[in-house]
C-alpha positions as CSV (number, residue, x, y, z in Angstrom):
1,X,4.0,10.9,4.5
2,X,2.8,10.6,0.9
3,X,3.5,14.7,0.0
4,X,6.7,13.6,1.4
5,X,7.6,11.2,-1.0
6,X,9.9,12.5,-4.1
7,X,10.1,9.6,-5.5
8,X,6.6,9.0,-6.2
9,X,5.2,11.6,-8.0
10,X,1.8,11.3,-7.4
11,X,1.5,14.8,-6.8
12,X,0.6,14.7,-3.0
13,X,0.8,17.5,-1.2
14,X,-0.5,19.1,2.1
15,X,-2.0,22.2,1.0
16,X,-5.0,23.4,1.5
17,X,-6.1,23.2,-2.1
18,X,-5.9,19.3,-1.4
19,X,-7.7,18.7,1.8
20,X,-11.1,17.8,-0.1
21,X,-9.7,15.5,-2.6
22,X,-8.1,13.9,0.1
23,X,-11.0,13.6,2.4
24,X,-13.4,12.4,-0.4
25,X,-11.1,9.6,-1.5
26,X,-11.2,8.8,2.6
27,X,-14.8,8.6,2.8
28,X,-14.8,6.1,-0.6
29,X,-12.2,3.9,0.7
30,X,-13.9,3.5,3.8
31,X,-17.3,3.1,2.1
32,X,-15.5,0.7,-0.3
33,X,-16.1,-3.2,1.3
34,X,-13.2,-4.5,-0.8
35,X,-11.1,-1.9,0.2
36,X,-9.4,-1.6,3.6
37,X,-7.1,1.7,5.1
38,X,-4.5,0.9,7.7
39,X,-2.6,3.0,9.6
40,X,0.7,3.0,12.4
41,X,0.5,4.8,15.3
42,X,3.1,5.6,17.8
43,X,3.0,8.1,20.4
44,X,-0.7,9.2,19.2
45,X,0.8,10.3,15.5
46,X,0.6,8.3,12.5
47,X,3.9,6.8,11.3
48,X,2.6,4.9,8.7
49,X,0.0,3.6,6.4
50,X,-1.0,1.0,3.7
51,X,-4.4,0.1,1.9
52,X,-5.6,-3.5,0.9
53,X,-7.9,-4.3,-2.2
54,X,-9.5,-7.0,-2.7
55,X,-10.9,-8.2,-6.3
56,X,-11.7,-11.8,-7.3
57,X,-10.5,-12.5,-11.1
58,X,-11.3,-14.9,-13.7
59,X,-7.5,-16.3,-14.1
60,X,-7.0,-18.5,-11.2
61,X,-10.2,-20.0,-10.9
62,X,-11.9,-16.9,-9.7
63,X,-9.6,-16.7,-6.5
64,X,-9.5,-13.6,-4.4
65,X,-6.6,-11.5,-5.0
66,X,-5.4,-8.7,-2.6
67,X,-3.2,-5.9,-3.9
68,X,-1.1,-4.3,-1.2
69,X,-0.9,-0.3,-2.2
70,X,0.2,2.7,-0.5
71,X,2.9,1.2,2.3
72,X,4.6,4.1,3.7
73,X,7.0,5.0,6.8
74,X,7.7,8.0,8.1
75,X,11.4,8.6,7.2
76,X,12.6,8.6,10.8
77,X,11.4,5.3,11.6
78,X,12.3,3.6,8.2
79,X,15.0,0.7,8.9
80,X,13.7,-0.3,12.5
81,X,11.2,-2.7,11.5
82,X,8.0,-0.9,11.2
83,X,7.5,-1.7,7.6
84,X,7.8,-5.2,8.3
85,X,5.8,-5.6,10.2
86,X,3.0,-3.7,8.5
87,X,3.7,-6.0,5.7
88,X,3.1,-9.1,7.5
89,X,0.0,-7.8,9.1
90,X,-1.1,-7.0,5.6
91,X,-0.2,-10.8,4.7
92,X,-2.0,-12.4,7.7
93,X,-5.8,-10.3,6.4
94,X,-5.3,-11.3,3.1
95,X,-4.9,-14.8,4.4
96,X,-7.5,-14.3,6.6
97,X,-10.0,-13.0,4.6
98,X,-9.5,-15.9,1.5
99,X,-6.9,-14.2,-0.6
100,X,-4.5,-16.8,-3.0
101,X,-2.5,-13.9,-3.4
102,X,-1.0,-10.5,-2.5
103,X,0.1,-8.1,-4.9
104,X,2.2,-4.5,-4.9
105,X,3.3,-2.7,-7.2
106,X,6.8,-0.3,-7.0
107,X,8.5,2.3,-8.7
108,X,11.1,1.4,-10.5
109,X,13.8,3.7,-9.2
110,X,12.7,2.1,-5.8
111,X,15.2,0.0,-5.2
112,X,15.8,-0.3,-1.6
113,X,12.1,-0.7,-2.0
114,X,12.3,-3.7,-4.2
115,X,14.8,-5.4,-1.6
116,X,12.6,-4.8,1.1
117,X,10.1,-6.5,-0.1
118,X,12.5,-9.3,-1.8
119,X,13.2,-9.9,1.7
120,X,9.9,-10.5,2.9
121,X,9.6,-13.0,0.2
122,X,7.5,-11.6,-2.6
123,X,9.2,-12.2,-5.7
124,X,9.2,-9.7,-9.0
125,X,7.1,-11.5,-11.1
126,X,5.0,-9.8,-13.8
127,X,6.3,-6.0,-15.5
128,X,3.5,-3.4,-15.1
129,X,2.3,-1.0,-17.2
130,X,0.1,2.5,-16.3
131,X,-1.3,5.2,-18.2
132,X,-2.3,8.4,-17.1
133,X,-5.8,9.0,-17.8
């Protein structure tokens, strides 16, 4: 799903030159307490995936924030409601496990992206920045 993904250009890829970079950065996420790996399944294959992070932060009183990262879809099932649903299962464990708040960020050329999620009612609220390092 991710190698898949023109648009964001992270680099993924399913050689073989990738496979252990891949399966290390499994092993830490599931090692990782604050960090949890979700996936679809449907008809014993993966359809799709997201991650949730957790961090408490000084701002806010030192409330639990969750950051939503990695949601994709496999293109043939985007549009039927998978997504959604992901989402909202995403929403109920941040509520469940204490969060005040859950965070994503998207590309900017994302723009069905950005309505999707406008839809679910998260609101564009802060302008991120990244640097490559």
């Amino acid at each position: 799903m991710f190698a898949a993904d023109a648009v964001g250009g992270h680099g993924d890829t399913t050689g073989p030159e990738a496979f252990e970079s891949y399966r290390s950065a499994f092993h830490a996420i599931c090692a990782n307490p604050a960090t949890r790996l979700y996936v679809a399944e449907f008809q014993e294959q993966v359809v799709g995936t997201f991650e949730l992070i957790f961090a408490h932060s000084l701002p806010g009183r030192g409330a639990l924030r969750a950051i939503l990262e990695g949601v994709q879809v496999v293109p043939d099932l985007r549009s039927k409601g998978l997504g959604a649903r992901m989402v909202a299962y995403a929403m109920a464990e941040a509520r469940a496990a204490g969060a005040a708040t859950l965070a994503l960020t998207s590309n900017k050329r994302r723009e069905a992206a950005h309505r999707f999620y406008e839809k679910l009612g998260f609101t564009p609220s802060h302008l991120g920045f990244k640097i490559e390092l």
